[in-house]
C-alpha positions in Angstrom: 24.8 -49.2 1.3 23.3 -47.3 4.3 21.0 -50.2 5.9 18.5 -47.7 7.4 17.1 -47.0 3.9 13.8 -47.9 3.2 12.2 -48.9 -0.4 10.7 -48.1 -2.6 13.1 -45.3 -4.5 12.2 -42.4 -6.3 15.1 -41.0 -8.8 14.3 -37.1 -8.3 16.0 -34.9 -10.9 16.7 -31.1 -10.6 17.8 -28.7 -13.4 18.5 -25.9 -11.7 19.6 -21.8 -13.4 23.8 -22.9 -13.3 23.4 -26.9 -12.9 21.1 -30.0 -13.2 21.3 -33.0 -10.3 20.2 -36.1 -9.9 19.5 -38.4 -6.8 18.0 -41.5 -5.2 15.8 -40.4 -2.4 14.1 -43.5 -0.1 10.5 -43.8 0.6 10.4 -41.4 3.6 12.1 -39.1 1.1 15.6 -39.4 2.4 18.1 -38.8 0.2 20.5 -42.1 -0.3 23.8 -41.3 0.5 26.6 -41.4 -2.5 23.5 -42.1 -5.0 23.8 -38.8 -6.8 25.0 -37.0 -9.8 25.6 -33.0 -10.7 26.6 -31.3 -13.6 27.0 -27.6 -14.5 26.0 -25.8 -17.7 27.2 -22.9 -19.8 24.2 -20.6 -20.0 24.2 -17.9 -23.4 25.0 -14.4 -22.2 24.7 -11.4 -24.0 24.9 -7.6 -23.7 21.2 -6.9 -25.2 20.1 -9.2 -21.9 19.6 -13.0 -23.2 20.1 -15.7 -21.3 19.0 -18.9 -22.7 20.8 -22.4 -23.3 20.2 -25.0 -26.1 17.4 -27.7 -25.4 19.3 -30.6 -26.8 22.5 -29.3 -24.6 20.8 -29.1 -21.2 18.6 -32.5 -22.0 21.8 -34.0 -22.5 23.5 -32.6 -19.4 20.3 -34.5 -18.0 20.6 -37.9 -19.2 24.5 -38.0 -17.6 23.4 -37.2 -14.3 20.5 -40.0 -14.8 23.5 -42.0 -16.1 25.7 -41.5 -13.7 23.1 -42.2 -10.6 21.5 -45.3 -12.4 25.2 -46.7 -11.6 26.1 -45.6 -8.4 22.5 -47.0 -7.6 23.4 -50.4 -8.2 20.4 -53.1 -6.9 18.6 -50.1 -5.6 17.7 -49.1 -9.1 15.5 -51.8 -9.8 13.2 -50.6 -6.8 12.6 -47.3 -8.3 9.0 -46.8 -8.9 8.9 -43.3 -10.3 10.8 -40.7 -11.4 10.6 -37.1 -10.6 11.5 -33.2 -12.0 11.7 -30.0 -11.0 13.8 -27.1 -13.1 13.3 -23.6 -13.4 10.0 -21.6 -13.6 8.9 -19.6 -16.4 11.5 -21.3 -19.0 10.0 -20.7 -22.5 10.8 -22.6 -25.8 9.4 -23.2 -29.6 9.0 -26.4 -30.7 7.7 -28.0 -34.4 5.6 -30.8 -34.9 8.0 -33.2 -34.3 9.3 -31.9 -31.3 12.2 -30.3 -32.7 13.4 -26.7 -31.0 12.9 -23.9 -33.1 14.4 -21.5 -30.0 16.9 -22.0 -27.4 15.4 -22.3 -24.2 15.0 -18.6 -23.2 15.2 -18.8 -18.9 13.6 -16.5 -16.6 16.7 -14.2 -16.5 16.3 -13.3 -19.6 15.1 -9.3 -20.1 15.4 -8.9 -23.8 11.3 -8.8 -23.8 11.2 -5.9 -21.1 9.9 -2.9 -23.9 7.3 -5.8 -24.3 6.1 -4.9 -20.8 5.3 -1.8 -21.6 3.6 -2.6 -25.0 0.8 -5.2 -22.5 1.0 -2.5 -19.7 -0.9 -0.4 -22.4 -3.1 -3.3 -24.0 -4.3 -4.5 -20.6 -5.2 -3.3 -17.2 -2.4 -4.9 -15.4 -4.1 -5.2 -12.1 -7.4 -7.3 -13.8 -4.1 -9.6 -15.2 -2.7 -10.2 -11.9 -5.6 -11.2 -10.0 -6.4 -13.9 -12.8 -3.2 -15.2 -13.5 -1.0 -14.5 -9.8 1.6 -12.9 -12.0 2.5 -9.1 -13.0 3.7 -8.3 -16.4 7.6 -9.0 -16.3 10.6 -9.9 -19.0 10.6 -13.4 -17.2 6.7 -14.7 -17.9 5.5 -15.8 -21.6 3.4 -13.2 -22.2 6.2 -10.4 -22.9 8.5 -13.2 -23.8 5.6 -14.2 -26.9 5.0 -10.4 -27.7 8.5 -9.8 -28.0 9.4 -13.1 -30.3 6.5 -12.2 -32.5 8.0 -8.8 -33.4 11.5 -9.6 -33.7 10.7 -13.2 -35.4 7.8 -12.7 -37.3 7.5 -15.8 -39.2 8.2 -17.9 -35.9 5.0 -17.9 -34.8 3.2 -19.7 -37.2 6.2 -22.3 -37.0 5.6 -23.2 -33.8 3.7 -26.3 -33.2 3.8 -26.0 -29.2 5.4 -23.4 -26.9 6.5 -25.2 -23.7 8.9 -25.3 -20.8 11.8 -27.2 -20.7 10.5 -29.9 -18.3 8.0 -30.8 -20.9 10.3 -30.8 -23.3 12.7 -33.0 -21.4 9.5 -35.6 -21.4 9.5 -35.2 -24.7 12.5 -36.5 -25.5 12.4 -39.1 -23.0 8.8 -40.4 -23.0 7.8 -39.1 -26.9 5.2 -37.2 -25.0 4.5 -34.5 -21.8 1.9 -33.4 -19.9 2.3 -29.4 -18.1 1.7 -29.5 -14.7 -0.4 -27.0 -12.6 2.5 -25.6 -11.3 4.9 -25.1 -14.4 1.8 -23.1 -16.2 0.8 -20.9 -13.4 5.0 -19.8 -13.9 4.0 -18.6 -17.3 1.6 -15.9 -16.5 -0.9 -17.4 -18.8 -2.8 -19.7 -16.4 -6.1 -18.3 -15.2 -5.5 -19.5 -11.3 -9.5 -19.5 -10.4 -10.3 -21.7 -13.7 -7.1 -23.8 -13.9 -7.3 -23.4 -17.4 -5.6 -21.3 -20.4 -6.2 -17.8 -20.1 -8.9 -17.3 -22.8 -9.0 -13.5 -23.5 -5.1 -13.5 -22.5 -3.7 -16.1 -25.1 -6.4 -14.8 -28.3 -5.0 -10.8 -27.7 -1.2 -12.5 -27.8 -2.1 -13.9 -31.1 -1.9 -17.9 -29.5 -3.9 -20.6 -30.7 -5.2 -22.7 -28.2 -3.4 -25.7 -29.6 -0.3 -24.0 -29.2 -0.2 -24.2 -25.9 0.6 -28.0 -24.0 -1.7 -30.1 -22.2 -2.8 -29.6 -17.9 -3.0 -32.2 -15.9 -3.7 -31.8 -12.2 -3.9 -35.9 -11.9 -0.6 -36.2 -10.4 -0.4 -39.8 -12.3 2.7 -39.5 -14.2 3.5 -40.5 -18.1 4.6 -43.8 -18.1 6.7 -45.6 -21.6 10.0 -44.6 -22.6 11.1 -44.2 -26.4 12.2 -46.8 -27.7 16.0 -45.5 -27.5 15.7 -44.9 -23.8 14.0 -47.9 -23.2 16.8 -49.5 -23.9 19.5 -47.4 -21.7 17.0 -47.2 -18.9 14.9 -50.8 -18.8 14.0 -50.2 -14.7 12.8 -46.6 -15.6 10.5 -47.5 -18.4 7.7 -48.4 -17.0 7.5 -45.9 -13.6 5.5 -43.5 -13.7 7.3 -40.0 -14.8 5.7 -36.8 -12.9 5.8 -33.7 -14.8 7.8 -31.0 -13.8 7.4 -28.7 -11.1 8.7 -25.5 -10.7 11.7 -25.2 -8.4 11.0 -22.9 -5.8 7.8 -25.2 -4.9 9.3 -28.0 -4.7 11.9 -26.6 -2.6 8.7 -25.4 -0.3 8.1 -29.1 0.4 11.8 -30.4 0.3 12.5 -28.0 3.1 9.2 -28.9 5.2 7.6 -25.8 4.4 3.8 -27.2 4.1 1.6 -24.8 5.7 1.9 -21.3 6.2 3.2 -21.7 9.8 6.6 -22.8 8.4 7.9 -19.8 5.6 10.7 -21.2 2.9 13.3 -18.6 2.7 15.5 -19.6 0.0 18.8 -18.0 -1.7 20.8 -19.9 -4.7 20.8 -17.9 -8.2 18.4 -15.9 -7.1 16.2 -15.8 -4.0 12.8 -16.0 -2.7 10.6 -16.1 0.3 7.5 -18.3 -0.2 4.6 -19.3 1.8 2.4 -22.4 1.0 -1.4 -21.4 1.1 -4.8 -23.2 0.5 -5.5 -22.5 -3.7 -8.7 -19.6 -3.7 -7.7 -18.3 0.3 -6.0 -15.4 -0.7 -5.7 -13.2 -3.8 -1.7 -12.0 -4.4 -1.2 -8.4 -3.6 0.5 -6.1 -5.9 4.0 -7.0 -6.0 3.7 -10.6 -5.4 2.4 -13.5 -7.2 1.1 -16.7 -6.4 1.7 -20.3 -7.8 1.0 -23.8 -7.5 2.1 -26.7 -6.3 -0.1 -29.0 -7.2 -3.9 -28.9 -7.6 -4.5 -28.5 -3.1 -1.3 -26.6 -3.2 -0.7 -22.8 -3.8 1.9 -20.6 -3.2 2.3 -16.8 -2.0 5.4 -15.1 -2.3 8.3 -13.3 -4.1 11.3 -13.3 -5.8 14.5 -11.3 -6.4 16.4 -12.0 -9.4 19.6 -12.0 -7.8 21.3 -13.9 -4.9 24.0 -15.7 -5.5 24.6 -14.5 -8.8 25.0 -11.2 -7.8 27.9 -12.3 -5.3 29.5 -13.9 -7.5 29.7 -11.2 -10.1 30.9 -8.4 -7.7 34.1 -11.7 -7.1 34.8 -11.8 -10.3 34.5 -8.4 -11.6 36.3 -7.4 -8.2 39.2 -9.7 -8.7 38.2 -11.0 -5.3 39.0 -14.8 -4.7 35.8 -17.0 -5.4 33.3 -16.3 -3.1 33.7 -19.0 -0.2 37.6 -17.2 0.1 36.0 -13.8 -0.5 33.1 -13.9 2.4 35.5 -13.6 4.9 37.5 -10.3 4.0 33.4 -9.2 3.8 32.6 -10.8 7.3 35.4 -8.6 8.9 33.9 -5.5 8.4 31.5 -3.9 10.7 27.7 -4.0 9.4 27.2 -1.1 7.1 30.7 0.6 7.8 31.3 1.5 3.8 28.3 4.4 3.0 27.5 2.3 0.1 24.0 1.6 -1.2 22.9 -1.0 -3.8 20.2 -1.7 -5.7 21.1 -5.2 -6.6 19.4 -5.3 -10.1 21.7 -7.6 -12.2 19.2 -9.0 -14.0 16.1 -6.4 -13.7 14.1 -6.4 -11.0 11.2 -8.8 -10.1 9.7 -8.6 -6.5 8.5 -6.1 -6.1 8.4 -3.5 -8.2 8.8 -5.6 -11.7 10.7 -3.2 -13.1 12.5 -5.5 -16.2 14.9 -2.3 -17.0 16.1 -2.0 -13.7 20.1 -1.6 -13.6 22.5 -2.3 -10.7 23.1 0.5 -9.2 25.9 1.5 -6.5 26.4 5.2 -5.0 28.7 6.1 -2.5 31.6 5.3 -4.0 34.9 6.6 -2.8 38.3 6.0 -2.8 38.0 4.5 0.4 35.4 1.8 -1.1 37.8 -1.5 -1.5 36.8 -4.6 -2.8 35.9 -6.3 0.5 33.6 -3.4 1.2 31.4 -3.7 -1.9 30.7 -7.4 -1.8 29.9 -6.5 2.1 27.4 -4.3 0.7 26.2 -6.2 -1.7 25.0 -9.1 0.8 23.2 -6.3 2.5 21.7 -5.0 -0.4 19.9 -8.6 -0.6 18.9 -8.6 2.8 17.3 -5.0 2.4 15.2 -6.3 -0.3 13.7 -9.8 1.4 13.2 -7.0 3.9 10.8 -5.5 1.5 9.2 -8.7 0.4 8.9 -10.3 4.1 6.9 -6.8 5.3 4.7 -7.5 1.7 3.9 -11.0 2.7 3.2 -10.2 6.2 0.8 -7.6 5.2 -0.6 -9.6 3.2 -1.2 -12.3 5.9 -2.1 -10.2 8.0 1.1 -12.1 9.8 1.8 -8.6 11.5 3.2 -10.3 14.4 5.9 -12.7 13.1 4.0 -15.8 14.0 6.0 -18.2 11.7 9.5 -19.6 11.3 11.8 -19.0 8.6 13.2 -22.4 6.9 16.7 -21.7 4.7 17.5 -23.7 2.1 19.9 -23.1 -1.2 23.6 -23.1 -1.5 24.0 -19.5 -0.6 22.0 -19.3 2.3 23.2 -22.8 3.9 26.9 -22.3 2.6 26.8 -18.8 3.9 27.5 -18.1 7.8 27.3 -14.0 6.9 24.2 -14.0 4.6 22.1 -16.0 7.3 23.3 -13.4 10.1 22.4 -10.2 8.2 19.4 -12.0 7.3 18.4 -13.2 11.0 19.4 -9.1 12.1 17.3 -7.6 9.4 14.2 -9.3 9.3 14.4 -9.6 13.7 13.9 -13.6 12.6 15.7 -16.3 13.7 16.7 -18.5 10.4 16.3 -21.9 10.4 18.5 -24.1 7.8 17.3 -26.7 6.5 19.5 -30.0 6.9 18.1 -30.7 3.1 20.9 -29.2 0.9 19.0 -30.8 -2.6 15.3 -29.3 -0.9 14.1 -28.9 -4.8 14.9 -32.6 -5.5 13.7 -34.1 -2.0 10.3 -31.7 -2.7 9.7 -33.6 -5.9 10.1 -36.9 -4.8 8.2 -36.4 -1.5 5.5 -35.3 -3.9 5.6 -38.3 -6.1 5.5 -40.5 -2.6 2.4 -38.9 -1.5 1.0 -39.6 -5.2 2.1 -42.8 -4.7 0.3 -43.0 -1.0 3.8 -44.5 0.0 3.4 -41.3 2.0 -0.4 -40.6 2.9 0.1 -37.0 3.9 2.9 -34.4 3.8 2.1 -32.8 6.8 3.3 -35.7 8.8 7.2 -35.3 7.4 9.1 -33.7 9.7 11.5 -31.4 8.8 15.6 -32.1 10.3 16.5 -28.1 11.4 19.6 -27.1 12.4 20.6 -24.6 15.2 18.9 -21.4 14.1 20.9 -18.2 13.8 19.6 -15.6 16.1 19.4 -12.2 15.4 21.1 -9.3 17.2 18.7 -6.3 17.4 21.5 -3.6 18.2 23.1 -4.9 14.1 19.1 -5.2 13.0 18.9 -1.6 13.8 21.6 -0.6 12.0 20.5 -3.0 9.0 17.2 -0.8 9.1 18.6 2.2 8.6 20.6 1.4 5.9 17.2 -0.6 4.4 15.3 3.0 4.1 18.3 4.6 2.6 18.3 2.0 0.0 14.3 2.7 -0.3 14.7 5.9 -1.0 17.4 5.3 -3.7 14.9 2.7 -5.3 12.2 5.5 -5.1 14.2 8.7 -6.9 15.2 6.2 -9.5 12.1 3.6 -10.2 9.5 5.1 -8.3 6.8 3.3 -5.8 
């Protein structure tokens, strides 16, 4: 094996929206080369907007990639002194008493609760929500997600032992037991983010009893003890310390080297996001964006879309292009907005940052002279029209005015993608930075643990690898603009301010 490593090891798992990976990173947070596993899952689709996927399924996709990298680790696995997780925010899932799932695991693209957000919208002045919790009222947080199961499911509630995230469930069935971290409850809009506690007034009007809802911990310890069944498949892991979960976008913060706000992760997989980390209590979100944590000295500011890579690879398919990687170059050919098309991008509602759940994709400008090529060209711009939005938010809302930060890329569509990082870099006037992290989620978590485990004293002396920025062209940015504020004013005759 690679004889620059350095021990101790840190298995970091990440269950991403489409797959789940595991890997060995070193203690500087290096990832070891060939040490890693990846699997892809099946999510539940339907026309009335789910999206969800069985507990017991994904937990099991889990355990193979844990499998799988335990062997390829060989000797290195009896230096691995914890164990980490990230997986996706705002998951939501009933369990009994004895931990057993009483509902799939219902993800954050899931809008089957968006008549709920107009039911709270009503109940509760939304703005007085925002400012204690960081989040608006959306089809992807628990509290239209709870309103919505009680209605349609009316005896589930009082079933219910716990409602949790999947990373607490995956400890669950593990460990026996789970802790929620900081930053996996402020992703359910229930967290009061001044108290760090439950949302009092929040979870009684939703009908929740306190004991419904799982333990915080902001101790950064870990759970330490596997079950007696895992004990036995995974005897160097049992007695490490297990973190719990973290939500994906901040670990991918830290796996990217995004620490401080002078550094802004701008990140496109699934779906996409641009995120600053901040100092918890500096700044209040403004409307339209929320704020989350990290961990108990880490916040973070931002946005999301719901699409990204998604998106792309839906116009592919129901194109009949050839998979994306083939497809982005009959886009890349064409000259930026040369088709009169304009997209609202909403495949899966809208989040940042309007948060409208019923939002539709939406194309006009169609003609007979709009071929396939030209659509999925449009639809990259489309997504680099609304981080145009978002980035102008944030800036405002760091009084950032002057573009006095850099832009680190991570996710496989941004760093897989020449033509997204140049229509990005020419509509945002930005250079973009990749990240030479291509697992940033997984690296963020086990850089975490290391700093937990003072094998790293302090983040802010890792230094992130960059490659060679892509520079924008301001005679394309101007065009990109143009086309930006046609799309706004779409967005506006159809879903308002």
């Amino acid at each position: 094996m690679h004889t620059t490593l350095k021990p101790p090891f840190v298995l970091a798992l990440d269950v991403g929206t489409s797959s789940t990976r595991a890997l060995l990173c070193d203690a500087s947070g290096a990832a070891v080369p060939n040490v890693a596993s990846q699997r892809t899952y099946e999510l539940t689709i339907s026309a009335q907007g789910e999206v969800s996927v069985h507990a017991d399924v994904l937990a099991a996709v889990v355990e193979e990639t844990i499998n799988e990298t335990l062997r390829l680790a060989g000797p290195y696995a009896q230096q691995i002194v914890a164990v980490s997780l990230d997986t996706f925010w705002h998951s939501l899932l009933g369990v009994d008493a004895n931990d057993r799932p009483l509902t799939p695991v219902i993800t954050w693209e899931d809008t089957r609760a968006r008549d709920a957000v107009y039911q709270l919208r009503a109940q509760f002045d939304e703005q007085t929500i925002h400012s204690r919790t960081g989040v608006h009222f959306h089809a992807s947080y628990w509290p239209a997600k709870l309103r919505w199961l009680s209605q349609n499911q009316p005896e589930l509630p009082a079933q219910v032992a716990q409602w949790i995230s999947f990373g607490e469930y995956l400890h669950r069935r593990f460990l026996g037991r789970s802790l929620c971290s900081l930053s996996m409850a402020s992703g359910t809009g229930l967290l009061n983010i001044s108290t760090l506690q439950w949302d009092a007034e929040l979870v009684q009007e939703l009908g929740i009893h306190p004991e419904q809802l799982p333990i915080l911990d902001n101790t950064c310890t870990g759970i330490r003890g596997l079950t007696r069944e895992y004990a036995t498949v995974w005897p160097t892991l049992c007695n490490v310390p297990w973190f719990p979960a973290i939500g994906d976008g901040a670990a991918a913060c830290i796996g990217s080297g995004c620490i401080d706000a002078t550094c802004w992760s701008l990140t496109m997989g699934t779906s996409s996001a641009i995120r600053v980390v901040v100092e918890p209590g500096s700044v209040l979100p403004p409307p339209g964006l929320w704020l989350y944590f990290i961990d108990a000295k880490r916040a973070v500011l931002g946005g999301a879309l719901s699409e990204g890579g998604n998106l792309l690879n839906w116009l592919c398919d129901s194109l009949k292009l050839p998979p994306l990687k083939d497809a982005e170059p009959l886009a890349t050919s064409l000259a930026p907005d040369s088709h009169a098309l304009t997209i609202l991008p909403f495949i899966s509602g809208e989040r940042s940052l309007g948060w409208h759940s019923e939002a539709c994709l939406t194309i006009t400008g169609l003609s007979r002279d709009s071929s396939p090529a030209a659509i999925l060209r449009a639809g990259y711009e489309a997504l680099a029209y609304r981080l145009l939005a978002l980035h102008e938010q944030l800036c405002d809302a760091l009084q950032n005015k002057t573009h006095q930060h850099k832009l680190q890329a991570s996710g496989g569509v941004m760093l897989g993608s020449s033509l997204m990082k140049s229509i990005l870099a020419d509509t945002l006037g930005l250079s973009i930075y990749p990240s030479l992290e291509h697992e940033a989620s997984a690296r963020g978590t086990a850089l975490l643990a290391l700093e937990a485990l003072e094998v790293i004293p302090d983040l802010s002396h890792v230094t992130p690898v960059l490659l060679e920025p892509t520079l924008p062209d301001s005679g394309r940015g101007e065009v990109y603009r143009r086309a930006a504020e046609r799309q706004l004013r779409l967005y506006q005759a159809l879903l308002g301010q």
